[in-house]
C-alpha positions, 0 to 999 in steps of 0.5 A, a space after each residue: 815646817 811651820 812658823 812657830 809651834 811648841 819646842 820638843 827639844 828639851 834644856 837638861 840641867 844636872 847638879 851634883 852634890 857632897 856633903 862632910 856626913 855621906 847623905 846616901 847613908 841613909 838614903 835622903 840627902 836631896 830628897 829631903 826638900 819638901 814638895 812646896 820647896 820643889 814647887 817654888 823652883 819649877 814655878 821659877 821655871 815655869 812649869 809643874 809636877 802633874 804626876 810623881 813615882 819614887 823608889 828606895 834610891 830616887 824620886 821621879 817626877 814628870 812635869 808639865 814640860 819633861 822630868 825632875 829626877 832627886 836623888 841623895 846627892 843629885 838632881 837633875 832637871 828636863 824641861 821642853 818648850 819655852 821654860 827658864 831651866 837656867 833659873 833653878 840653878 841658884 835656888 837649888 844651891 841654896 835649898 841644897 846648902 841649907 840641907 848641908 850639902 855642897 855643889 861639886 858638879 854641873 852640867 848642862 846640854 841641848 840639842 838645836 832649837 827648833 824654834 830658837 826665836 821663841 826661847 826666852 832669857 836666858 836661852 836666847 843663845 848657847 853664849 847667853 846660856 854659858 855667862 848666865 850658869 857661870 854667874 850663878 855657879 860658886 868660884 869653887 867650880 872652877 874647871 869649866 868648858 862649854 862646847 857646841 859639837 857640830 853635825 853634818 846637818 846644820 841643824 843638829 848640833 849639842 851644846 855642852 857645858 860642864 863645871 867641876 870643883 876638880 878635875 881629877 875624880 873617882 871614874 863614874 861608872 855610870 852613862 847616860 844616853 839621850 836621844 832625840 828624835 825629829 820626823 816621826 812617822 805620822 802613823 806613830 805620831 798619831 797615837 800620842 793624840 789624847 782620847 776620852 778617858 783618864 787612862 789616856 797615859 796608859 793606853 799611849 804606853 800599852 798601845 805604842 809598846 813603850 811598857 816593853 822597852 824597859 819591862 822591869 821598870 815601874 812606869 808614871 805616865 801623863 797625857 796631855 790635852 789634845 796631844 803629847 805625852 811623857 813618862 819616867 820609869 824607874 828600874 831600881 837605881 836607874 832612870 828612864 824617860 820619854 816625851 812626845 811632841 807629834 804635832 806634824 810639820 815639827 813632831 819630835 820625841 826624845 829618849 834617855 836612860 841611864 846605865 851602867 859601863 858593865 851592863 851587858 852591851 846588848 841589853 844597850 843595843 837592844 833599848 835604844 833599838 826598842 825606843 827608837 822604833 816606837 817612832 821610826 823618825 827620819 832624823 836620831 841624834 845620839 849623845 852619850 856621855 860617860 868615862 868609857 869608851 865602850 857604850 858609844 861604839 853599840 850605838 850605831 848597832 841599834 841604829 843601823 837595823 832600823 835602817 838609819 845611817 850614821 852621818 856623823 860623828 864627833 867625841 869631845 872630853 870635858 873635865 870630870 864628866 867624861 867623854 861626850 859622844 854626839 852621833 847622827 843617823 838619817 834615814 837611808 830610804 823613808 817610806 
């Protein structure tokens, strides 16, 4: 393992919003901030736009480090390395109150760091990131819980924390799975190495098979200099998306999508078994979050194929967000 190198294991931040005019009306609400707008809050992050796809529902867009996803009444922020994901908070509540919408959710969830020494304020610790989302979080968001679900490998653990206005809300009918994967196989890895040309992004999608994991989806796709990758792809209302750190000694690579509880199961077996495959890592952690019990059972489904076993498993429920799900899978034999 090396001393210190670059964190794949991003920090995601989601916010919600409501405003007295519904916003989605007329399809806008947040995605009426303009670009500079968005710019000065990823610059408090300290990171930027490189490439940026929308649709009639949301816009996407990949960054420097991960993804920004803007919808009518929600926002949601990615970011890897050593950024402050934390600062956006505050100006993203007051940019959303000058757009007359108001903040009713939010929640914030990690993997373990790889390299927990290089994080800076306030992502130091899991207790320094909590007290500094309370400071920056309105009074009205008072049902709060912040939680570190633990695995039988020490390190991996997801760290959840969670804030809501009111506990008692429409059920979501939406989920979200994120998925990180560590020690990928080297010849995998190998291929998220940049090559001359602009296209690079492209190729690293055509040539690893990522363009049929979701193949309806509308892809935007970036390759970094000399390595790594990233791309957000949109499928109607929905969102998918990956990033890629192959560096050997710290390689990692992660997975999210969102979905829908009456989507056919195994469309959701058959995804993450694609994705996951791409990699073919040793070690996946899996955390589904959603008001339904069905989609976290077809995990193990996904994984079990691929020759990864379910070493542990742990449920959690947080107020208005639902249940959150974190399971991990090794490999039973690497080759």
């Amino acid at each position: 393992m090396a001393v210190s190198g670059f964190e794949g294991f991003e920090k995601r931040l989601e916010l919600n919003f409501y405003g007295d005019d519904d916003p989605t009306m007329d399809n806008m609400g947040l995605r009426l901030l303009d670009f500079d707008s968005l710019e000065q809050v990823l610059h408090a992050v300290q990171c930027t736009v490189v490439s940026a796809v929308g649709n009639h529902f949301f816009d996407a867009y990949v960054l420097s480090e991960s993804s920004l996803f803007v919808y009518p009444t929600k926002i949601i922020i990615k970011t890897c390395g050593t950024t402050q994901l934390l600062k956006s908070i505050r100006p993203l509540i007051h940019l959303a109150n000058d757009l007359g919408l108001t903040v009713c959710g939010c929640r914030y969830t990690r993997g373990t760091f790889i390299f927990p020494k290089s994080q800076p304020f306030p992502h130091t610790n899991f207790k320094e990131e909590v007290i500094y989302i309370e400071q920056h979080l309105p009074n009205t968001l008072c049902y709060r819980k912040a939680s570190v679900m633990p695995s039988k490998h020490p390190s991996y653990s997801w760290h959840v924390f969670t804030a809501s206005d009111q506990t008692q809300t429409i059920p979501d009918l939406t989920f979200t799975v994120e998925v990180c994967m560590t020690e990928l196989d080297r010849v995998q890895a190998r291929k998220f190495f940049k090559k001359p040309g602009d296209s690079a992004g492209k190729e690293m999608t055509e040539l690893t098979g990522i363009d049929t994991i979701n193949p309806g989806a509308i892809i935007c796709d970036f390759a970094f200099d000399p390595c790594g990758y990233s791309m957000n792809g949109i499928d109607g209302d929905r969102y998918s998306t990956i990033h890629v750190t192959p560096e050997d000694g710290y390689s990692y690579a992660s997975f999210e999508r969102v979905g829908c509880v009456y989507d056919d199961q195994d469309d959701i077996v058959q995804t993450l078994k694609k994705a996951v495959q791409v990699f073919k890592p040793a070690t996946v952690s899996v955390s589904t979050t959603s008001h339904s019990h069905e989609v976290w059972t077809r995990v193990a489904h996904a994984m079990e194929p691929l020759g990864l076993k379910c070493r542990s498993c742990v449920m959690d429920e947080f107020p208005a967000a639902g249940t959150v799900v974190f399971q991990t899978f090794t490999a039973a034999r690497r080759k």
